[in-house]
C-alpha positions as CSV (number, residue, x, y, z in Angstrom):
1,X,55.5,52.9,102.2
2,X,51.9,54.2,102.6
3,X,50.5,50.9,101.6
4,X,52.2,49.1,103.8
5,X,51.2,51.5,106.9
6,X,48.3,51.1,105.9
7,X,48.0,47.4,105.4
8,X,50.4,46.3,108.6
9,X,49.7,49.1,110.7
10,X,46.2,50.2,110.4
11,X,44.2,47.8,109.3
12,X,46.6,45.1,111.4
13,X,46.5,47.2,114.9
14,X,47.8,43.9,116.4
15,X,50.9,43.9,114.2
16,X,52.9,46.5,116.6
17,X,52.0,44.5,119.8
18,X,53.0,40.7,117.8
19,X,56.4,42.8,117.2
20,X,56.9,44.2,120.8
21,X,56.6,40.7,122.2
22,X,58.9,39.2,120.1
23,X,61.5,42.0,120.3
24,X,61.0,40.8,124.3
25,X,61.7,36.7,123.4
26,X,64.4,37.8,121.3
27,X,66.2,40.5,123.6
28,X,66.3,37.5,126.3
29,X,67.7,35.0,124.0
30,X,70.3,37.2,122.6
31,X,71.7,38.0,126.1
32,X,75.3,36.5,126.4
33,X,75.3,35.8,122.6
34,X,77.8,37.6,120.0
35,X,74.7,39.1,117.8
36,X,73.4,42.6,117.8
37,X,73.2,43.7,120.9
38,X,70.2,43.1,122.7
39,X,69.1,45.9,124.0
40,X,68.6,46.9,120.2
41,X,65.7,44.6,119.6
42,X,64.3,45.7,122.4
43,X,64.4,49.4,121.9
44,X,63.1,48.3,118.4
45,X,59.8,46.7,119.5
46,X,59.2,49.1,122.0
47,X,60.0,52.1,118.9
48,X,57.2,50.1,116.6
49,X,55.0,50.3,119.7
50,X,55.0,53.6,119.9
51,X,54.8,54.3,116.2
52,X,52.1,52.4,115.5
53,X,50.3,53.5,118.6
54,X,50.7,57.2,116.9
55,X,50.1,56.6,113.4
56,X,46.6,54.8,114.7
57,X,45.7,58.2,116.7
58,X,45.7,60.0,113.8
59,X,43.8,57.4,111.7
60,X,40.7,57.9,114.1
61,X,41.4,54.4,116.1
62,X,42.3,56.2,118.8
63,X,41.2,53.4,121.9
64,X,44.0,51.2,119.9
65,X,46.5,54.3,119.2
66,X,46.4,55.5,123.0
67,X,46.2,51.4,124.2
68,X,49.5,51.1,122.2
69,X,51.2,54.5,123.3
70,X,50.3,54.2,126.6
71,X,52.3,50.8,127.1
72,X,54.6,51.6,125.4
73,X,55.4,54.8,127.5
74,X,54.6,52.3,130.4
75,X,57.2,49.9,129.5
76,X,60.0,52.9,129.2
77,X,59.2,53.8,132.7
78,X,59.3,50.7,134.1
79,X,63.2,50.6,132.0
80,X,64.1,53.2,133.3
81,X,63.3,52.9,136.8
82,X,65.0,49.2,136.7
83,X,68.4,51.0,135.0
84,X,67.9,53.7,138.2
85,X,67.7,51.0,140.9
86,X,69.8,48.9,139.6
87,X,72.6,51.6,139.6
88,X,71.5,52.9,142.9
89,X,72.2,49.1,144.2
90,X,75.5,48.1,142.2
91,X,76.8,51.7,141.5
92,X,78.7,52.1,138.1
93,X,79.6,49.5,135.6
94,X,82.5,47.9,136.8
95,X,85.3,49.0,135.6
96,X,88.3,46.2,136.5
97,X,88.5,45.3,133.0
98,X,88.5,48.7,130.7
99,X,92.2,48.9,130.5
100,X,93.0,45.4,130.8
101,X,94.8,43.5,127.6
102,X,95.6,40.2,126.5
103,X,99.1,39.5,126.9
104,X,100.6,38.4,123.7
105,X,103.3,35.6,125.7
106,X,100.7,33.7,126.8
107,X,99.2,30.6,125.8
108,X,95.0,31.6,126.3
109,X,92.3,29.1,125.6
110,X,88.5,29.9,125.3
111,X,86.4,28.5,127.6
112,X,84.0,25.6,125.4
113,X,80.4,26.1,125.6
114,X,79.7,21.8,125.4
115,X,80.9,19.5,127.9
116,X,83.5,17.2,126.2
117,X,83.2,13.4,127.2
118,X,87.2,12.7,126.7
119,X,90.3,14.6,128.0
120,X,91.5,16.8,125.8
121,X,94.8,16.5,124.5
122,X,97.5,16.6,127.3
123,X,99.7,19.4,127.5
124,X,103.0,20.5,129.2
125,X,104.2,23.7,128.5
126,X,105.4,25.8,131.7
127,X,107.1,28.2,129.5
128,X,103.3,29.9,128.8
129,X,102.1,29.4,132.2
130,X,100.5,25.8,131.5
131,X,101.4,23.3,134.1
132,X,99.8,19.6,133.2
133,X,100.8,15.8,133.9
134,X,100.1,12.8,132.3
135,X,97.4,11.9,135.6
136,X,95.3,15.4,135.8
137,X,93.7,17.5,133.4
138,X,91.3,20.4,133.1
139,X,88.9,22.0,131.3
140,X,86.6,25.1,131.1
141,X,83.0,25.7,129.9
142,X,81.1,28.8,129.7
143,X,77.4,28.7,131.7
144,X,74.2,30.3,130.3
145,X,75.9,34.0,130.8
146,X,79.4,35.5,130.5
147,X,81.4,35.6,133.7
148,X,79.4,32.2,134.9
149,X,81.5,29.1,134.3
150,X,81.5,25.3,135.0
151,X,84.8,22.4,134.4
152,X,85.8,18.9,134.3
153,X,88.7,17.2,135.7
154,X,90.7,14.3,134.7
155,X,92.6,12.7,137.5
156,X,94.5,10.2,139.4
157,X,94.7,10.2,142.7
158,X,95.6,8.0,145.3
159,X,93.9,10.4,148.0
160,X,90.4,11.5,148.7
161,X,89.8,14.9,149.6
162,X,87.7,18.6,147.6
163,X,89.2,20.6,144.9
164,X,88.7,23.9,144.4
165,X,89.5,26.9,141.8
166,X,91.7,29.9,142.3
167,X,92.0,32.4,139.6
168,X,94.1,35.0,139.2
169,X,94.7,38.0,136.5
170,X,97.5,37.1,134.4
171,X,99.3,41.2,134.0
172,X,98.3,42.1,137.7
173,X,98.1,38.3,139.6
174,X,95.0,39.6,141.2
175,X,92.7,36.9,142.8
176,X,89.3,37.3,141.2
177,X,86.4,36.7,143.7
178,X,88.1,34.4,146.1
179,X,85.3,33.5,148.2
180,X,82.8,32.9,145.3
181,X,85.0,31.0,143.1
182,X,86.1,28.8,145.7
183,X,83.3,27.8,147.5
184,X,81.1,27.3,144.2
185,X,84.3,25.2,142.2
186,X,84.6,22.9,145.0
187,X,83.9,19.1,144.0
188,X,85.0,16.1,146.3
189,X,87.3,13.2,144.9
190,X,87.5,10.1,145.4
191,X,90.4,7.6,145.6
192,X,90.4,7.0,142.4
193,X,91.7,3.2,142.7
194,X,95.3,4.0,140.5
195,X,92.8,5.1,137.1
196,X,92.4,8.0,135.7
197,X,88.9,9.6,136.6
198,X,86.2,12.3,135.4
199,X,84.7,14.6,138.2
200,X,82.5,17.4,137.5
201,X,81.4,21.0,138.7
202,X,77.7,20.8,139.9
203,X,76.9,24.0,139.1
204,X,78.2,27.1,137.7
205,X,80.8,30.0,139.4
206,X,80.9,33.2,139.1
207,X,83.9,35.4,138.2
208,X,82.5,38.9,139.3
209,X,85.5,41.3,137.6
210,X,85.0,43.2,134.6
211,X,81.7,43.2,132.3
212,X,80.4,41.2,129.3
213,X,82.8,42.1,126.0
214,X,85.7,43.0,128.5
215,X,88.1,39.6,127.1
216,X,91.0,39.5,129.5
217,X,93.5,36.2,130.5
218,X,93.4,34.6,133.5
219,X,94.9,31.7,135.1
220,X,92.7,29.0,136.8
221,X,94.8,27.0,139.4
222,X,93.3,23.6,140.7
223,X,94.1,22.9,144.2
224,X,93.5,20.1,146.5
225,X,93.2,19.3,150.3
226,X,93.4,15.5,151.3
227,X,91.2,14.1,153.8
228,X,94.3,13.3,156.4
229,X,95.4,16.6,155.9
230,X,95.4,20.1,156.1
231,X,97.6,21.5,153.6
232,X,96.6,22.4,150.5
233,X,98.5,21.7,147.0
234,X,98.1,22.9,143.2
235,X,97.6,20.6,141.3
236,X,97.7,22.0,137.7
237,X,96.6,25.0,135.7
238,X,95.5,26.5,132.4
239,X,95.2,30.3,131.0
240,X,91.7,31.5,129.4
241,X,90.2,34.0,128.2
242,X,87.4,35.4,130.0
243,X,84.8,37.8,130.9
244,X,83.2,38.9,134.4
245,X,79.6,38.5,135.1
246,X,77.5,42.1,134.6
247,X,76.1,43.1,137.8
């Protein structure tokens, strides 16, 4: 142990710095990821920091010990004064999801994380909440973080008009973030000239109930409004399983 002190962290003072910065690349990749959890490598780097910042004190370098210390304290500071503000902004973490389970009658997909060039394979099963036709199908993709998502749909349609997302809880049918998900799902459609037809989410929505590693099932409805009219209709749906976006 003492020759390797002495050979990575005395007589290589730039070893400890080389490791924070990579505990940083790594902590941001990691986010969203099923790994370690992030904040791990990043208490890690900081930790060797420190350490070696110390263990160079006491070996008479002490412009590199107290360099090292000091940004290292620095860098806990600035943590903690993010975690405070943040907090003070967005209050507690959010707690929608803590007693939530998955209900065991229900057919649940997981979202994919790559976009899929063909329909997947039609299904009609109403008995577990799954409601699709041999014209319109749907699937779901996660995004770069938990609780962001994008879709495809299949469809035919003789009619031109937006579709839009609703999603609900399955155990308490409560509408999660209404606004959000419905203004950042819509997509418009085109008559679609009696074929069946690909149309894509732009970009991501955001599902802002419960945390990251909070599972829980929802349903995700797809509804349309024509052109010529004002009444909307559902078009199909599918149950997932999925997790709100960490404010």
């Amino acid at each position: 142990m003492n020759t390797f002190i002495k050979k990575y962290i005395i007589e290589k003072w730039w070893v400890p710095p080389l490791t924070f910065i990579a505990s940083i690349i790594i902590f941001f990749a990691t986010i969203g990821i099923d790994v370690f959890p992030p904040k791990l490598f990043l208490i890690f780097g900081v930790a060797v920091l420190f350490l070696g910042g110390v263990i160079q004190i006491f070996n008479n370098r002490r412009l590199v010990g107290f360099l090292n210390v000091g940004l290292s304290v620095l860098i806990l500071s600035f943590i903690a004064i993010l975690v405070f503000s943040f907090n003070s902004l967005y209050g507690p973490t959010d707690s929608f999801a803590n007693d939530l389970e998955l209900p065991y009658n229900v057919l649940l997909e997981k979202p994919l994380n790559d976009r899929v060039d063909n329909s997947p394979a039609l299904i009609k099963n109403e008995n577990n909440g799954e409601i699709l036709t041999h014209n319109i199908n749907f699937q779901l993709y996660n995004s770069y973080q938990p609780g962001l998502y994008e879709y495809d749909l299949w469809i035919r349609s003789d009619q031109s008009g937006t579709v839009f997302l609703k999603v609900y809880e399955i155990t308490q049918e409560i509408l999660l973030s209404p606004s959000s998900v419905m203004n950042e799902s819509s997509i418009r459609i085109e008559n679609t000239q009696g074929k069946i037809k690909k149309f894509s989410s732009k970009d991501d929505f955001t599902i802002y109930e419960g945390d990251w590693g909070q599972p829980y099932g929802a349903r995700f409805e797809v509804w349309f409004i024509p052109d010529d009219k004002n009444e909307e209709k559902k078009l199909v749906q599918k149950n997932y399983i999925i997790e709100g976006w960490m404010r």
